[in-house]
N, C-alpha and C positions, 0 to 999 in steps of 0.2 A: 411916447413911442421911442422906441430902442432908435440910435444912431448908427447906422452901417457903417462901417469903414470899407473902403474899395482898396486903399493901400496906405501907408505909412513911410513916410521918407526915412534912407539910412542914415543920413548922417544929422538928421532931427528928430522930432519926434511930429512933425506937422501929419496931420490926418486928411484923408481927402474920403469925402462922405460919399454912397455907393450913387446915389441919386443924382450927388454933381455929376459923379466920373461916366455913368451912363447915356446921361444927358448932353457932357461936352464931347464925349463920342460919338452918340448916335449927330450931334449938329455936325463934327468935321466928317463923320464919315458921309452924311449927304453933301456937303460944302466937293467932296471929293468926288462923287457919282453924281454930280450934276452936269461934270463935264462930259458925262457920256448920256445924260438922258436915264442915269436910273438913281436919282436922289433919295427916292425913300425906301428903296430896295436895298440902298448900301447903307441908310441913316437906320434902317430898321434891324440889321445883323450887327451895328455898333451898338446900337440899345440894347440886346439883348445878349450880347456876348458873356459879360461877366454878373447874370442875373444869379447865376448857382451861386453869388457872393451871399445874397441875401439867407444865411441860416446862422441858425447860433455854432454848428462843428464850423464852420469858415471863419468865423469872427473869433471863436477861440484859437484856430490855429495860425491866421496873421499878427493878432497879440502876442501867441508863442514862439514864433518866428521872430518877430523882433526886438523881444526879448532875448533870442539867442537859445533857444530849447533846440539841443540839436535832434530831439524827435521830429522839429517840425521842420519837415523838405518841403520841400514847390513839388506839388504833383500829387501828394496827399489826400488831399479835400478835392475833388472833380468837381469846379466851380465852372466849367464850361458847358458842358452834357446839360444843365438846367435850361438855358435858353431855347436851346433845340426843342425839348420837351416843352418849353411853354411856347414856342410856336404853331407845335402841330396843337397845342392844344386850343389856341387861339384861331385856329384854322378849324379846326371841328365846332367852336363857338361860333364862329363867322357864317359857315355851311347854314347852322340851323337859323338863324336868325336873319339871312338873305332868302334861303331857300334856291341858290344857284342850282340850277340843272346840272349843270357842268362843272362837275368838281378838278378838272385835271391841272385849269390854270393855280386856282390856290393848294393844290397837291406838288405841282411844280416849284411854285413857290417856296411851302417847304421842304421841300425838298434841298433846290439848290440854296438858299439862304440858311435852313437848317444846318446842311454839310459844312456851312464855314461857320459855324458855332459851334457845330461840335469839335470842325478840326484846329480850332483858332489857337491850341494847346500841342497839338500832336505834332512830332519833329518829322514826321513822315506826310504832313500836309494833308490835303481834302483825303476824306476815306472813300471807298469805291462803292458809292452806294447808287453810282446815276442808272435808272431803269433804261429798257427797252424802248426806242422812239421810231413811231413811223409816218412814212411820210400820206400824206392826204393830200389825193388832188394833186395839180401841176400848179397852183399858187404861192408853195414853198411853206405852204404851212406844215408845220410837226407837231407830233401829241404822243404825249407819253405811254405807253399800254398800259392795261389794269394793275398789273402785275411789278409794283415796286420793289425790289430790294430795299431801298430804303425803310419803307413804310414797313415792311415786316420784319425788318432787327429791330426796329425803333419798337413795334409792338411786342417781342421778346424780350426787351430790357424792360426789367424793374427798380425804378431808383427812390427811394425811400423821400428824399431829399424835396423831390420835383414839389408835392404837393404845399410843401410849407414854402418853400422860394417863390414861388408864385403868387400865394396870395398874400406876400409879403409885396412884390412886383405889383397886382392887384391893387394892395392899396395904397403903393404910392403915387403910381401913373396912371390909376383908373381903365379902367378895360375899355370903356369906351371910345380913350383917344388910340391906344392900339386897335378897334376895331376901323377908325375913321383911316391912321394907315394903312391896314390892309386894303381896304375900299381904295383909298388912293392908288395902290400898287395894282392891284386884278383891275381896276380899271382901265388907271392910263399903258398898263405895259402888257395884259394879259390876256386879251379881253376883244385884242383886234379882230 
């Protein structure tokens, strides 16, 4: 099996493999949302932040990079737009295999956890994709309306890339343990 690279030091050549850098992110980013009560919500947008790493155009263009090709910019390869896309797609996975009535908490989900993977690149920060919310009842509960902005750019984009980074993601994290987090996350935080 091919070796991912996640980044390469400048002033060495040490390599840091995509599977570490994911995994020591997705641990600090829960280590960091645990002070507020959402560990695997923050551990779970670290894990998938820099999944669009996983393609061969990515891994050619950080080789070219540090080699010094000055074709190759930062900004080039859209290594960040992949995670988003395997969230929802992992949310459509999850849908059929619980059979939840209530799709709004795991639409919510990605929703906001998507937004900061796709914006985690963008110098203009989260994109403006949050829908329509209203309010139910005097309980202080909210719920999103049908009608997402998000979910409909998202289903206008086509990105060639998504399908192969995934089931690269796929096989080396297993679907299953991303299914056991989202369970965890619509559970404890979503769910009330």
């Amino acid at each position: 099996m091919m070796k991912y690279i996640a980044h390469i030091g400048r002033d060495n050549d040490q390599t840091q493999l995509l599977s570490d850098h994911l995994t020591t992110v997705r641990d600090m980013c829960e280590e960091w949302g645990r002070s507020i009560g959402l560990s695997h919500v923050c551990g779970l947008a670290g894990w998938l932040h820099d999944c669009g790493k996983y393609t061969d155009e990515f891994q050619s263009y950080i080789l070219r990079a540090h080699n010094g090709d000055p074709k190759a910019v930062p900004g080039i390869v859209d290594h960040s737009s992949a995670g988003g896309f395997y969230l929802i797609q992992c949310i459509e996975k999850y849908k059929d295999v619980t059979g939840l009535a209530n799709q709004q908490p795991a639409k919510l989900l990605a929703e906001l956890v998507g937004n900061a993977i796709f914006a985690h690149h963008n110098p203009n920060g989260a994109l403006d994709y949050i829908g329509e919310v209203s309010q139910l009842g005097g309980d202080n509960q909210f719920v999103l309306k049908d009608t997402l902005p998000f979910s409909k750019r998202v289903e206008n984009v086509r990105v060639k890339i998504i399908k192969k980074c995934t089931m690269k993601f796929d096989h080396v994290f297993l679907l299953n343990l991303m299914n056991q987090f989202l369970n965890s996350i619509i559970k404890q935080h979503l769910m009330r």
